[in-house]
N, C-alpha and C positions, 0 to 999 in steps of 0.2 A: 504494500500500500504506500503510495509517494506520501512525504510529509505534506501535510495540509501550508498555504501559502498565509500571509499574513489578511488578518479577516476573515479567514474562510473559517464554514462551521463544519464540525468534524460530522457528517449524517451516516457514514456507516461503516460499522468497525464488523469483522469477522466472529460468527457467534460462538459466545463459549461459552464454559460453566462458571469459573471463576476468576476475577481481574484481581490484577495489583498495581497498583499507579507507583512509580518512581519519581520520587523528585530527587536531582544532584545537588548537591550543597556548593556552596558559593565558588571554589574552583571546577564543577561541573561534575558528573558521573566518571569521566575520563582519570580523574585524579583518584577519586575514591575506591576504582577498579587496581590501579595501581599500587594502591596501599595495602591493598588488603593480598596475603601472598599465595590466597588460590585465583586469587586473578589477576596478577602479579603481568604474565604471559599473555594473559589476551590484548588482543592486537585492536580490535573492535565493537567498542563497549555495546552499539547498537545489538552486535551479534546474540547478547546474552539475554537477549527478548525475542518474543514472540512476535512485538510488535513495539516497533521504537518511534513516538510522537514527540516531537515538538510545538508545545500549544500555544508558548508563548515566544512566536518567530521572532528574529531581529532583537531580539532584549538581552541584555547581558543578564549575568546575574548579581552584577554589582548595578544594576538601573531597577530591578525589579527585586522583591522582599519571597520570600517563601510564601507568607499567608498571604499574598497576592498570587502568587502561580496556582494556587490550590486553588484559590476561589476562580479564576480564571478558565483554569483547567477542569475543572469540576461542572460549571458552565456550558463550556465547549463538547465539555463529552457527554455530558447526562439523556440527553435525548436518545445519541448513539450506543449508552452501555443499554437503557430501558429496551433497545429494539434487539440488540445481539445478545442477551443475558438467555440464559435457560435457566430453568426452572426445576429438571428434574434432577 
C-alpha cells in the first residue's frame, strides 16, 4: 500500500484481526531499531510491519509532539480500522 500523500484520508487498510499502531520517538523508529540489539541488523525498519504509514507527512518530529501524532493518526485511521477490523 503507497504511503498516503499529505491531506489525504487513509479509506482502506487490508483486513485483519488485530492492529498495533507504532509511534517513533523523537529520533524516529530508525534509531530505536538500532538500539535495541535484536534489531540491531535490520536494515529497514518499515520491513518489521505488516504495514508501514506515515500519517503525519512532511512533519518532523521535532515540529510535531506525540499527543498530536496520536490524535492525528487516530483521526486518519478510525474510519479505515472500523471497515478492515474482524470481528471473529
Amino acid at each position: 500500500m503507497p504511503l498516503p500523500k499529505a491531506n489525504t484520508a487513509i479509506t482502506k487498510l487490508p483486513a485483519f484481526r488485530h492492529a498495533l499502531i507504532v509511534f517513533g520517538g523523537p529520533l524516529g523508529l530508525e534509531v530505536c531499531a538500532a538500539k535495541d540489539p535484536q534489531l540491531a541488523s535490520c536494515e529497514d525498519v518499515a520491513g518489521l510491519f505488516d504495514l508501514y504509514l506515515n500519517t503525519c507527512p512532511e512533519q518532523g518530529s521535532r515540529t510535531i509532539r506525540t499527543e498530536e501524532a496520536v490524535l492525528i493518526s487516530l483521526g486518519a485511521l478510525q474510519h479505515a480500522l472500523r471497515c478492515a477490523g474482524r470481528n471473529d
